[in-house]
C-alpha positions as CSV (number, residue, x, y, z in Angstrom):
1,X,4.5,21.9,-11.6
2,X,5.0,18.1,-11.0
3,X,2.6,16.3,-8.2
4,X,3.6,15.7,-4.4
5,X,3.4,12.2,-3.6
6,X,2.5,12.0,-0.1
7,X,3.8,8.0,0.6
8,X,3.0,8.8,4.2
9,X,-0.6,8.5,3.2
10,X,-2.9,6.3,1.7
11,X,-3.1,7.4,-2.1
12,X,-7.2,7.1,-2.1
13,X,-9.3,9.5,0.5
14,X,-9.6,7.6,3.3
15,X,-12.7,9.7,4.5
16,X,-15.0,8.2,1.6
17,X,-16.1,4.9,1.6
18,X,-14.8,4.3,-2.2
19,X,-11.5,6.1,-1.4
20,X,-11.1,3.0,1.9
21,X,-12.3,0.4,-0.9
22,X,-10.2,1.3,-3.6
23,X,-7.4,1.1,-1.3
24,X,-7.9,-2.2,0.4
25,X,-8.5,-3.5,-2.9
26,X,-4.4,-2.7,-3.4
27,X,-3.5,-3.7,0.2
28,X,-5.3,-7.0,0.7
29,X,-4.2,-8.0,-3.3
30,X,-3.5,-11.7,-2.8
31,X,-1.0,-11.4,-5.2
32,X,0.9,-9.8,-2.2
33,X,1.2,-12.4,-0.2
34,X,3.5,-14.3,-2.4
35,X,5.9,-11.8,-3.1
36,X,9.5,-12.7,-2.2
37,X,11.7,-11.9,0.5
38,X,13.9,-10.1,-2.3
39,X,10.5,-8.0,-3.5
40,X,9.6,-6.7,-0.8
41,X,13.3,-6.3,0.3
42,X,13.4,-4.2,-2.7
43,X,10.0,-2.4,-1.9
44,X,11.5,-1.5,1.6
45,X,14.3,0.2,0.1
46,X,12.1,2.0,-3.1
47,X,10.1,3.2,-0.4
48,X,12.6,4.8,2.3
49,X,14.6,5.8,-0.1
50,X,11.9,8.1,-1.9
51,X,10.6,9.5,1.7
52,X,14.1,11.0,2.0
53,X,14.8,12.2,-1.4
54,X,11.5,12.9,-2.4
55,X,12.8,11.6,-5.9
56,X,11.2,8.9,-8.3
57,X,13.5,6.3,-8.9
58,X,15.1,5.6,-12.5
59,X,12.6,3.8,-14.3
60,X,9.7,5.2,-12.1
61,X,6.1,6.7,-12.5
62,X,3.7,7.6,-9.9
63,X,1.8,4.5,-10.4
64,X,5.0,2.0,-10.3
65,X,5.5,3.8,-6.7
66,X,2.2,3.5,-5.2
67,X,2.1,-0.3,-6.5
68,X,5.2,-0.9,-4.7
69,X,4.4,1.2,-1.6
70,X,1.0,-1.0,-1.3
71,X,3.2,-3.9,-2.0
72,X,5.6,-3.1,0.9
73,X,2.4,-1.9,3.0
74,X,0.9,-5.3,2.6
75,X,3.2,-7.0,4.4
76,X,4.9,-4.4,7.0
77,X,3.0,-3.5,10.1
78,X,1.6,0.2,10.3
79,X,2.8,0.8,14.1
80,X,5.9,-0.9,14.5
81,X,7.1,-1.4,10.7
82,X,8.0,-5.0,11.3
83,X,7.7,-7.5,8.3
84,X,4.6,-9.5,9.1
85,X,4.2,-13.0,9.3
86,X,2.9,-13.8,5.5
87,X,0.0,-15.8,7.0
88,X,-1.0,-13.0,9.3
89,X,-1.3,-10.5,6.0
90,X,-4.3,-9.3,5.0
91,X,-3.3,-10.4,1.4
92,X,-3.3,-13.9,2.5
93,X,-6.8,-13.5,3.4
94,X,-8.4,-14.9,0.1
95,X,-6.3,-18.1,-0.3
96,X,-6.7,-19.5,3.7
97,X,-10.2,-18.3,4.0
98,X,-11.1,-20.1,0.8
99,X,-9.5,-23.3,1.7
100,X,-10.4,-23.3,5.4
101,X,-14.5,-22.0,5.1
102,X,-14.7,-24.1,2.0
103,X,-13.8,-27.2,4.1
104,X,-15.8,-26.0,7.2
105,X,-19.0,-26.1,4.9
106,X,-18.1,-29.2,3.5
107,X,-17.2,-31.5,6.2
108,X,-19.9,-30.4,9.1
109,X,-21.6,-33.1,9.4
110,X,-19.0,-35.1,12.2
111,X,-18.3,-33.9,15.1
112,X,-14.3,-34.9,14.7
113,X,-14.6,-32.8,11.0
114,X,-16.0,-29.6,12.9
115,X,-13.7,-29.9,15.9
116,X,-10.7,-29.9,13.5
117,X,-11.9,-28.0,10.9
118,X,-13.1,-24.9,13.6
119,X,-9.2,-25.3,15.7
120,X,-7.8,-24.4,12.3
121,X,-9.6,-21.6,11.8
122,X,-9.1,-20.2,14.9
123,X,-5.7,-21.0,14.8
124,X,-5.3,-18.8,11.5
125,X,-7.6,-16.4,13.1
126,X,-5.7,-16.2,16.2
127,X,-2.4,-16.0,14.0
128,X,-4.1,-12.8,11.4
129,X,-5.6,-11.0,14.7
130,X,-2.0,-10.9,16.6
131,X,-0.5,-10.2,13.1
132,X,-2.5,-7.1,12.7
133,X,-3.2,-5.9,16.3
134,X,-3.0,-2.1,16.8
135,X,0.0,-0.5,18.8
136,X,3.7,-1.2,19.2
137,X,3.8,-3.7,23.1
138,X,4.8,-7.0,22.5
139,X,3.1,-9.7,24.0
140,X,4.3,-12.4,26.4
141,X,4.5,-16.0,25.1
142,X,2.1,-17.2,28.1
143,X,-0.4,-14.8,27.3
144,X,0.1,-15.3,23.5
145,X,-0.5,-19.0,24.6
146,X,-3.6,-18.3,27.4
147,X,-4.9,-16.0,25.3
148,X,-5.0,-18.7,22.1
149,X,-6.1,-21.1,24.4
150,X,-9.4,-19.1,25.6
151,X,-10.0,-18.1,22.3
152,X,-9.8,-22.0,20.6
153,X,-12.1,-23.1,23.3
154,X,-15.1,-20.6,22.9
155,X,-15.0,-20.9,19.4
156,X,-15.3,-24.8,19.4
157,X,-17.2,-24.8,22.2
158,X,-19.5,-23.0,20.2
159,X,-19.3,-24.6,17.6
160,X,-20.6,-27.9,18.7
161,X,-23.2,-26.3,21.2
162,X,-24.6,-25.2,17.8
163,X,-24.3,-28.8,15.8
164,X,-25.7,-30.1,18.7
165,X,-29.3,-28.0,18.9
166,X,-29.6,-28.1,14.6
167,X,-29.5,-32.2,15.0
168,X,-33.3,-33.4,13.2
169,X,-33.7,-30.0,11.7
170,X,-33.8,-28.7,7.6
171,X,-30.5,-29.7,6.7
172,X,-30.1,-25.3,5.2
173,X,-29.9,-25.4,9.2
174,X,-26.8,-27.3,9.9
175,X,-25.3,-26.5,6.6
176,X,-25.2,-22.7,8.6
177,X,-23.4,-23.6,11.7
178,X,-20.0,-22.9,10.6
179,X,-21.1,-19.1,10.1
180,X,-22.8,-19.1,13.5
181,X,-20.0,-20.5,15.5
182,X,-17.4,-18.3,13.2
183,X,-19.9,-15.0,14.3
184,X,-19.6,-16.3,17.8
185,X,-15.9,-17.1,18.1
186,X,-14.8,-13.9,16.3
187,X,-16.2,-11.6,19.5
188,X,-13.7,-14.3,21.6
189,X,-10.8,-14.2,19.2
190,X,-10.2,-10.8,18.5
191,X,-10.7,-9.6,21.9
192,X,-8.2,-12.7,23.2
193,X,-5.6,-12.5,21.4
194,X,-5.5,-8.5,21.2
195,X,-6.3,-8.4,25.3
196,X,-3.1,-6.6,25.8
197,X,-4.6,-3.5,24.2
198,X,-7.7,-3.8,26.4
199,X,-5.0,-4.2,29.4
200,X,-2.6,-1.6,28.5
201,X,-4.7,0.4,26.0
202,X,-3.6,1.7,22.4
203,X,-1.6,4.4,21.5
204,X,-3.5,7.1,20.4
205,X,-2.4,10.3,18.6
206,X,-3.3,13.9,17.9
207,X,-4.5,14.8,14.4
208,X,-2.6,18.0,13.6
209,X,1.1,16.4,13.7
210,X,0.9,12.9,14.8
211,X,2.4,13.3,18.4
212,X,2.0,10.3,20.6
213,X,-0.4,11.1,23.2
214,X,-0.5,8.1,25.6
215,X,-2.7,5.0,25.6
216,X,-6.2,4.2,26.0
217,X,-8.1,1.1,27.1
218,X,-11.5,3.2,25.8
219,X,-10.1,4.0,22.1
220,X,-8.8,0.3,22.2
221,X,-12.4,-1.1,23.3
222,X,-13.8,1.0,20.7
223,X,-11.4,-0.3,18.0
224,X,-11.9,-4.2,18.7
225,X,-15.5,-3.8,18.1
226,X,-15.4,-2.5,14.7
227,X,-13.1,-5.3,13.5
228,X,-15.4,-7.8,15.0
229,X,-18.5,-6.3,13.5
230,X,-16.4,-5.6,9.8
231,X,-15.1,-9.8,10.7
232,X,-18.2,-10.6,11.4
233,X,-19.5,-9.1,7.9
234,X,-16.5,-10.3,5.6
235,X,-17.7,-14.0,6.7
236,X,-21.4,-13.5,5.6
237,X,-20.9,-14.2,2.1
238,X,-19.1,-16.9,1.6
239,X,-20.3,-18.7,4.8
240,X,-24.0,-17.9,3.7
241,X,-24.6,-17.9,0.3
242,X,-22.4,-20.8,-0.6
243,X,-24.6,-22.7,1.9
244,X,-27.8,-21.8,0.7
245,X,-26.7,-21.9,-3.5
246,X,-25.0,-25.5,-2.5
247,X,-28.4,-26.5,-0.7
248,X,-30.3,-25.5,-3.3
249,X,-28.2,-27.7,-6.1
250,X,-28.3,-30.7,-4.3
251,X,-32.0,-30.8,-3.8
252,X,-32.5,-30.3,-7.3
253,X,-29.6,-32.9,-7.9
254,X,-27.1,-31.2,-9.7
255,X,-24.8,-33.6,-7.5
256,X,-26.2,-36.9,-8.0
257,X,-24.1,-38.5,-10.4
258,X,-20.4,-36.3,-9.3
259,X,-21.1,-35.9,-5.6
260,X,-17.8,-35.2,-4.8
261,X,-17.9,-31.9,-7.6
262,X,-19.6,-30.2,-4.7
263,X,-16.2,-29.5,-3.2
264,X,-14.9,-27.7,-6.4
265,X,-18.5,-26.0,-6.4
266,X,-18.1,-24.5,-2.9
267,X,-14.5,-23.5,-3.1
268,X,-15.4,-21.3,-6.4
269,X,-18.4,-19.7,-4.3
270,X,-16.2,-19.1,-1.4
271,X,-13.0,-18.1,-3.3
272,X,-15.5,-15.5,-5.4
273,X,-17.1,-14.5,-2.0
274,X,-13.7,-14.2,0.3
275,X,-11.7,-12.0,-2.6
276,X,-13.9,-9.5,-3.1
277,X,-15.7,-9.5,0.9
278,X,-12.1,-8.2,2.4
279,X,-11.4,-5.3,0.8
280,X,-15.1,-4.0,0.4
281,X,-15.3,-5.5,4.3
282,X,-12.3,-3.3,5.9
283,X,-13.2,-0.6,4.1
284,X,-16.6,-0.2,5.7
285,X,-14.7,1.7,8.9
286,X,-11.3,3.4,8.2
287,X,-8.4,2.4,9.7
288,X,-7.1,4.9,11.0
289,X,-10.3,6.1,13.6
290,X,-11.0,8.8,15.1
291,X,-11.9,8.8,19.4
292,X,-13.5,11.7,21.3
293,X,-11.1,13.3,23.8
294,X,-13.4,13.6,26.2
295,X,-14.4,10.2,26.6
296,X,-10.4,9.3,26.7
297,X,-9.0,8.8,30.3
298,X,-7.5,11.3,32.5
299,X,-4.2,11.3,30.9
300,X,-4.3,11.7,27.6
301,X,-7.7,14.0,28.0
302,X,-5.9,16.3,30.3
303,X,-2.8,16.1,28.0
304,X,-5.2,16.9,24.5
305,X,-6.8,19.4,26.6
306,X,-3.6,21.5,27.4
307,X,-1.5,21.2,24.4
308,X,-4.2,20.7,21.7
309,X,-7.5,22.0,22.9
310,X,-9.0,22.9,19.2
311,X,-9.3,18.8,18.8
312,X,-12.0,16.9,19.8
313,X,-10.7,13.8,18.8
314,X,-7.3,11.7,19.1
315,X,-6.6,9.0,16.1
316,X,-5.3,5.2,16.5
317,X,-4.7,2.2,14.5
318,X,-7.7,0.3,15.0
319,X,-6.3,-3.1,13.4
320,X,-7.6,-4.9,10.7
């Protein structure tokens, strides 16, 4: 008897810490992100196609179909199926984040470099945190635009508060300001430019089939904090220990005579850090959580309570 293949879930258990790893590793492959508009055209169509016939394409195993549902996966939102913006992927994750922390580490020392340097991360945070928001409402363009806004200010306004109080101190100090202000900005990012959810709250579902529920501003809340504490975790290696190893060379002049190798040096660290900090880093909560109905509001507790009142707890899409 041949093997059901389930593409409507994830192929690892998503109730072990492993299973979540093992399939983020897949998900956030930066590989991904530069697949063309005709791959993943094709993935769209390998994947809907086998939903309906439950058939393996010609010229398909088990682990040619899971590769290309991760593939389509990767770049396809979970709530509304739209094609996401490829710098709003997950997969694209590794490449920015290695360019853009390897240059906030590297050019600190101004206050132009860490005003510019801290808008562009924010700007690509702002970008992945919209791209991979939980629920199906779109979201004005003037609060898309407010929301950036607030967001882009607390970060750099952080960000120089920071430089500004490390000024005469061990220079391991300053070196670790980017990660501060990056901590600090990412509990004003997420929550910004996901706000509608906090507004409108997040559709939540019931376990046994999947049926739509309502929305809740609670299960929302609950969701933005674990991204910001998984964020705030994905950051700490590459924004700590490339600091503290770069620190460490220069004082025992490994960068006298090729100063400018420092740059290569920190973008290895980083790139080693960021690739293999995302998957292990969303994996640490799953993404599909769990909320307990009775801490839901009236109307989709009263509505769990009636129709479903074995469950004690409602599922969303928490985001990533």
């Amino acid at each position: 008897m041949s093997k059901v293949i389930d593409l409507t879930q994830p192929r690892y258990d998503q109730s072990t810490y492993m299973g979540r790893v093992k399939h983020f590793f897949q998900l956030t492959n930066p590989l991904n992100a530069f697949a063309s508009t005709k791959e993943l055209d094709e993935a769209k169509r390998i994947v809907e196609g086998f939903k309906k016939s439950r058939k393996l394409p010609p010229g398909y195993d088990e682990d040619k179909l899971w590769a290309t549902k991760y593939l389509y996966d990767s770049a396809h939102h979970p709530d509304t199926g739209e094609r996401m913006f490829v710098l709003g992927r997950m997969a694209a994750q590794a490449p920015m984040n290695t360019i853009i922390t390897g240059c906030m580490i590297t050019f600190y020392k101004t206050t132009a470099a860490t005003v510019f340097w801290q808008w562009v991360n924010q700007t690509f945070n702002a970008v992945v945190n919209y791209t991979n928001r939980s629920g199906d409402a779109p979201m004005s363009a003037s609060h898309l635009i407010g929301s950036y806004c607030a967001a882009c200010s607390g970060a750099l306004g952080t960000a120089l508060y920071l430089n500004s109080k490390v000024k005469g101190m061990n220079p391991i100090y300053a070196r670790l300001v980017p990660f501060a202000a990056v901590c600090g900005a990412n509990f004003i990012n997420i929550p910004m430019m996901r706000s509608l959810e906090l507004i409108n709250g997040t559709p939540v579902f019931a376990p046994p089939d999947g049926k739509r529920v309502g929305e809740s501003q609670a299960a929302a809340r609950y969701g933005i904090a674990l991204v910001c504490i998984s964020r705030v975790i994905m950051a700490l290696p590459g924004m700590t220990i490339t600091p503290i190893l770069t620190n460490i060379a220069t004082q025992r002049g490994l960068f006298c005579h090729r100063p400018k190798a420092v740059i290569p040096f920190q973008l290895f660290l980083v790139g080693l850090c960021v690739t293999f900090a995302t998957p292990l880093c969303c994996a640490i909560f799953d993404q599909r959580a769990s909320y307990p109905v009775n801490s839901l509001e009236p109307g989709p507790k009263e509505f769990m309570k009636k129709n479903y009142p074995k469950e004690d707890y409602v599922v969303f899409n928490k985001g990533l």
